[in-house]
MDTraj code that builds the backbone (N, CA, C; nanometers):
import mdtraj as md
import numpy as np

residues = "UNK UNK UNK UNK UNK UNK UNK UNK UNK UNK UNK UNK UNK UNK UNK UNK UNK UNK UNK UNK UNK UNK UNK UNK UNK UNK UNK UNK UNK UNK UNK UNK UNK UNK UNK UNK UNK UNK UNK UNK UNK UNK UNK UNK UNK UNK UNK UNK UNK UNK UNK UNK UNK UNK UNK UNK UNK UNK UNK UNK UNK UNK UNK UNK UNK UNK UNK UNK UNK UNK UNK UNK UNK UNK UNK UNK UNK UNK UNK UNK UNK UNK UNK UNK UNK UNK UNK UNK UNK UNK UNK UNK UNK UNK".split()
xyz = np.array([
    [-0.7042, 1.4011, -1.1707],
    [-0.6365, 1.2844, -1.1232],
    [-0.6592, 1.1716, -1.2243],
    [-0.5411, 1.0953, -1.2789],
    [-0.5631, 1.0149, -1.3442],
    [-0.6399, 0.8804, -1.2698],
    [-0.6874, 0.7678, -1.3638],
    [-0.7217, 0.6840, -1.3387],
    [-0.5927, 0.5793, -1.3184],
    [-0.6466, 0.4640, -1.2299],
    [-0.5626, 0.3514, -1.2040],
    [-0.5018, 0.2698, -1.3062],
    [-0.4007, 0.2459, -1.3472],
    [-0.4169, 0.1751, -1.4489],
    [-0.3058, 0.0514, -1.4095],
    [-0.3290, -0.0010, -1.3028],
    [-0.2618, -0.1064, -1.2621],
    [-0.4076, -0.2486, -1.3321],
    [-0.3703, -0.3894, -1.3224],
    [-0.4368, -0.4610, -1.4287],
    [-0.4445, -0.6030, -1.3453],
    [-0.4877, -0.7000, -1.3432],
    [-0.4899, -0.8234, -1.2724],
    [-0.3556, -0.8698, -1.3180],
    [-0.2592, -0.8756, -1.4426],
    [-0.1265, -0.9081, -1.4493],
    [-0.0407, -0.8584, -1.4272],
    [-0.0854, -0.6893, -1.3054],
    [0.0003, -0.6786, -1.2260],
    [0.0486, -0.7109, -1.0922],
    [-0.0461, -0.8267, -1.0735],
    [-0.0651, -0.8886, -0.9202],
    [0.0535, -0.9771, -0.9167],
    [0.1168, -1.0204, -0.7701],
    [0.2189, -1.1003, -0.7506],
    [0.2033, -1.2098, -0.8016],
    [0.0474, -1.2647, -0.8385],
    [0.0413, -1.4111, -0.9393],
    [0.0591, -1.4353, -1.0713],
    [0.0976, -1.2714, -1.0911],
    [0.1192, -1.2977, -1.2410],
    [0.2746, -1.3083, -1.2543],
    [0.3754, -1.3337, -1.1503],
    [0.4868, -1.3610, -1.1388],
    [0.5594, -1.5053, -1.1414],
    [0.4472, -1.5754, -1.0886],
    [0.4347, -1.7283, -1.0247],
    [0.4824, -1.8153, -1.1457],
    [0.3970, -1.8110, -1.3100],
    [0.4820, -1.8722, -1.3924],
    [0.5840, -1.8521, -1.4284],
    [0.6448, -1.7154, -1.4288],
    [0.8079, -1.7088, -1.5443],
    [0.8973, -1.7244, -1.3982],
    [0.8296, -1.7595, -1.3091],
    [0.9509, -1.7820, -1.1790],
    [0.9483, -1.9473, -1.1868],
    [0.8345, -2.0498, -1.2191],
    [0.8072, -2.1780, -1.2292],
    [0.9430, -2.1926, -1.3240],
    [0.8996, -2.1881, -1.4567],
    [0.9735, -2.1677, -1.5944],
    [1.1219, -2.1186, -1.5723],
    [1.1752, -2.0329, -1.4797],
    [1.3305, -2.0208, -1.4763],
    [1.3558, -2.1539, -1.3770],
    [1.3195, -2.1721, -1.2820],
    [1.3609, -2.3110, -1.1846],
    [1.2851, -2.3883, -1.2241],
    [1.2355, -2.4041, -1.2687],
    [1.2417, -2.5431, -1.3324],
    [1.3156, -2.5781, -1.4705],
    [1.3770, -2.4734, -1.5815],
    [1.5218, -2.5170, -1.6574],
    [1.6135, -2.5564, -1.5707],
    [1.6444, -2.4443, -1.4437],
    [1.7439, -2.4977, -1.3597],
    [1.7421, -2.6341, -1.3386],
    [1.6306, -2.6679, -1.2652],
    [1.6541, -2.8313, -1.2435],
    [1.6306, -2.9062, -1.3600],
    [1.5835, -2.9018, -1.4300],
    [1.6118, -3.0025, -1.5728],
    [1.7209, -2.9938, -1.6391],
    [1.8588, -2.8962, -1.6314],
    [1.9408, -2.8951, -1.6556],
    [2.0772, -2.9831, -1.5883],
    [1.9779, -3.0311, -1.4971],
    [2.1046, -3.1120, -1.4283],
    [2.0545, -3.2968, -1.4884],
    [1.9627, -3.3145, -1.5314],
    [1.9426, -3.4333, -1.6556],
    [2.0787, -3.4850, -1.7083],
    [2.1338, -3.3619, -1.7826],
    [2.2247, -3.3947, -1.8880],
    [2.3762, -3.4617, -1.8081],
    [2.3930, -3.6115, -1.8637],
    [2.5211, -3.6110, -1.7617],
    [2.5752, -3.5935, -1.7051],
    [2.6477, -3.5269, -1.7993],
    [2.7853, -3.4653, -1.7198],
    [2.7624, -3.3729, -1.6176],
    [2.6508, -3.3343, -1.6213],
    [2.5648, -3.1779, -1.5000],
    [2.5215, -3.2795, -1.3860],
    [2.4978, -3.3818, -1.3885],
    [2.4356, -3.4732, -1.2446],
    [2.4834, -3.4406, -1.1434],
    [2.5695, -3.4499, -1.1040],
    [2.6629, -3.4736, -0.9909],
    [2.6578, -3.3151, -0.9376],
    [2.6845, -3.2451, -1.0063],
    [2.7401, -3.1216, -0.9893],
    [2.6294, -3.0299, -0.9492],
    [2.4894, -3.0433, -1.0215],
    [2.4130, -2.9811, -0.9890],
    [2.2639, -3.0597, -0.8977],
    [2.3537, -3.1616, -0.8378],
    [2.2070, -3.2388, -0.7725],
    [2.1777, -3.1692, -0.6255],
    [2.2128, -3.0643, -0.5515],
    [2.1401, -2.9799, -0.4917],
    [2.0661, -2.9194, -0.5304],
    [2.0954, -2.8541, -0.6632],
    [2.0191, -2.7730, -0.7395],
    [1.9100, -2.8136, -0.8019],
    [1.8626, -2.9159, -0.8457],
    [1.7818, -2.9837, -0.8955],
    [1.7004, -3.0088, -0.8017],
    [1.7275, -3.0879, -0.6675],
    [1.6086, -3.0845, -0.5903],
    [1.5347, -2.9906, -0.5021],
    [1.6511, -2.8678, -0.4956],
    [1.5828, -2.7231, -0.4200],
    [1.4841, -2.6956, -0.5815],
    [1.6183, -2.6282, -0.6722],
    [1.5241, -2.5841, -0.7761],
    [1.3540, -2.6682, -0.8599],
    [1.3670, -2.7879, -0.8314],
    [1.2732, -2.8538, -0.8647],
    [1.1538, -2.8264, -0.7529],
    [1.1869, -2.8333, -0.6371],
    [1.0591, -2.8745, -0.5880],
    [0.9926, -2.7194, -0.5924],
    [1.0576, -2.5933, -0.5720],
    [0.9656, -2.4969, -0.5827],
    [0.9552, -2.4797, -0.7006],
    [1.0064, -2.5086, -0.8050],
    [0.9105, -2.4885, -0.9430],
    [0.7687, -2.5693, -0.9895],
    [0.7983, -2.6591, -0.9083],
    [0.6432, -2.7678, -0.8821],
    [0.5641, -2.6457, -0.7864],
    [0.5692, -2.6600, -0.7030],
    [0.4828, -2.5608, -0.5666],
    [0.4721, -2.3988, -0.6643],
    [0.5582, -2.3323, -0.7129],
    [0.5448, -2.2219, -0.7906],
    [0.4098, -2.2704, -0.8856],
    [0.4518, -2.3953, -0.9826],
    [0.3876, -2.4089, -1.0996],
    [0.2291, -2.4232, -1.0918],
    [0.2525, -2.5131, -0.9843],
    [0.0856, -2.5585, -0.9381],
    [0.0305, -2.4201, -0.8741],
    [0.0898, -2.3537, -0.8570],
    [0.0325, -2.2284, -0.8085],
    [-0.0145, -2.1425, -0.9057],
    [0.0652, -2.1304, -0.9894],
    [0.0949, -2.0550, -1.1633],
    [-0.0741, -2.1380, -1.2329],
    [-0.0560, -2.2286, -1.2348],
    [-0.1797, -2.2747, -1.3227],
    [-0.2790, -2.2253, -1.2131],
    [-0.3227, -2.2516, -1.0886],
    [-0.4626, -2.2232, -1.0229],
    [-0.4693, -2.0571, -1.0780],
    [-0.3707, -1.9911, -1.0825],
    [-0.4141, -1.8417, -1.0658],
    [-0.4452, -1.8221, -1.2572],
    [-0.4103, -1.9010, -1.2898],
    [-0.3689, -1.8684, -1.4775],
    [-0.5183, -1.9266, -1.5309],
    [-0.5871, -2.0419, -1.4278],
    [-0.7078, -2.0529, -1.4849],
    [-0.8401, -1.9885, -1.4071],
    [-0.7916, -1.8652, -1.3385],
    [-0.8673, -1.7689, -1.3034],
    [-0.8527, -1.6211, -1.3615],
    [-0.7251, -1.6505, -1.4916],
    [-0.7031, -1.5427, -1.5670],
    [-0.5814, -1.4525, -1.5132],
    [-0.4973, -1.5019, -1.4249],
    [-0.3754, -1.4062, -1.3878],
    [-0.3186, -1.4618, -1.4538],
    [-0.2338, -1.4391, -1.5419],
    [-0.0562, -1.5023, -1.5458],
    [-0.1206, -1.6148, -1.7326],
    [-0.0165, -1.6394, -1.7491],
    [-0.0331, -1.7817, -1.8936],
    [-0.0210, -1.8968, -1.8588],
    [-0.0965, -1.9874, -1.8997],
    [-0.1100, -2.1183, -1.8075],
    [0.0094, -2.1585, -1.8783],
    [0.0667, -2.2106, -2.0407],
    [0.1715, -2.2603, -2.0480],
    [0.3151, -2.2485, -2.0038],
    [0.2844, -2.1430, -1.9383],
    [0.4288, -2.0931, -1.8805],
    [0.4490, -2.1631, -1.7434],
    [0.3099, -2.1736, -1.6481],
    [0.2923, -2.2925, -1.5475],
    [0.3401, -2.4370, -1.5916],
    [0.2241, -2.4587, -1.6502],
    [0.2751, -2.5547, -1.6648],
    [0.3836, -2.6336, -1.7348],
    [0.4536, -2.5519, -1.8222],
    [0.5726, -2.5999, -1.8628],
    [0.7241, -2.5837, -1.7355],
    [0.6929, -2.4813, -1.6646],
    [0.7812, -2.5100, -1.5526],
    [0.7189, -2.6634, -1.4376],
    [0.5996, -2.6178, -1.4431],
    [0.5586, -2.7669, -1.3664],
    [0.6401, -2.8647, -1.3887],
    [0.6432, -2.8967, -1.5220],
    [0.7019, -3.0429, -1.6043],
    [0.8332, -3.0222, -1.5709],
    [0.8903, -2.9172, -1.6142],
    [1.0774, -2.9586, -1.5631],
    [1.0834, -2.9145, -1.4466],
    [1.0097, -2.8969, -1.3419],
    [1.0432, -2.8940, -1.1911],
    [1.0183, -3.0397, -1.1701],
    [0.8934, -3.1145, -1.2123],
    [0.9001, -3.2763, -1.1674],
    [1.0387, -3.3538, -1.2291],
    [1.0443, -3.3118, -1.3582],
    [1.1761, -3.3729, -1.3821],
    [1.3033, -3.3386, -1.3254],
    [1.3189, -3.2517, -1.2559],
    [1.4176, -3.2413, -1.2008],
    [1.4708, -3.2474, -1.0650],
    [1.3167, -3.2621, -0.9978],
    [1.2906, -3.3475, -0.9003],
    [1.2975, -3.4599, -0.8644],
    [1.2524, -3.5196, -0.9413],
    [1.2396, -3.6882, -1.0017],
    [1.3476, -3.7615, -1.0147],
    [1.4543, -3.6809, -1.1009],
    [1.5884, -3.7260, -1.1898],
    [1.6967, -3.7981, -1.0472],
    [1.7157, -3.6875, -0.9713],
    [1.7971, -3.7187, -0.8434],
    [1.7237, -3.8590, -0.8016],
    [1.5906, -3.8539, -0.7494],
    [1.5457, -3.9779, -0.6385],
    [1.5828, -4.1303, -0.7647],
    [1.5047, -4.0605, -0.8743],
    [1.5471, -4.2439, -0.9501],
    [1.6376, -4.2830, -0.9893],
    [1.7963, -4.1631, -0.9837],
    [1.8997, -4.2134, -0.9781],
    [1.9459, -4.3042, -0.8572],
    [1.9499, -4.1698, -0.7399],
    [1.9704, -4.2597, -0.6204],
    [1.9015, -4.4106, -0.5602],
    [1.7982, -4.4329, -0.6391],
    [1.7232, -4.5684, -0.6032],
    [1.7841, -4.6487, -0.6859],
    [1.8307, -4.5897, -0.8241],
    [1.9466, -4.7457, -0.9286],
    [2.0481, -4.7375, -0.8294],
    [2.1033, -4.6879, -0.8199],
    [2.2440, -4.6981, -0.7510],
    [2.2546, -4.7407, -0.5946],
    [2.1613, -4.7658, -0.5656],
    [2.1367, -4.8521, -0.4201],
    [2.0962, -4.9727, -0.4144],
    [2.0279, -5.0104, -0.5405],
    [1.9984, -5.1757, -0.5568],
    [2.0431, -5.2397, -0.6521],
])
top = md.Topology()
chain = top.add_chain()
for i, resn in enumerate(residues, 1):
    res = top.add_residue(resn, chain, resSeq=i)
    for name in ("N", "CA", "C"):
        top.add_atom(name, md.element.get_by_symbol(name[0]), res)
traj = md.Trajectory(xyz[None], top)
């Protein structure tokens, strides 16, 4: 019988960053002008779980599952694309 050769980066946390990192381009992609309007559902679904993914992605990445830059670089464009919607909608109300 062979041995196991499953690995700690085969655990579901080693999934958590490159899932941060795809939603969170999503929502930083709606930044660019002409994409505002069109994709501002998308930006604040896709943003906020790439934050909640990301922050998840780094706790497990600095216990050695998963690559922390891959966390935290989805972290960053999930806040921004989180972000982008509310501080528009706050210029445009005052």
């Amino acid at each position: 019988m062979s041995a196991s050769t499953t690995g700690r980066a085969d655990t579901p946390a080693g999934g958590l960053s490159p899932t941060a990192l795809v939603l969170g381009t999503m929502a930083a992609a709606g930044v660019w002008p002409t994409l505002t309007f069109g994709l501002l559902p998308v930006m604040v679904v896709a943003g906020g779980l790439a934050v909640t993914f990301g922050l998840a992605g780094v706790h497990h990445a600095r216990r050695g599952v998963g690559q922390l830059w891959t966390a935290v670089t989805g972290t960053v464009l999930g806040t921004v694309g989180l972000l982008h919607p509310l501080v528009l909608l706050m210029a445009l109300s005052g």
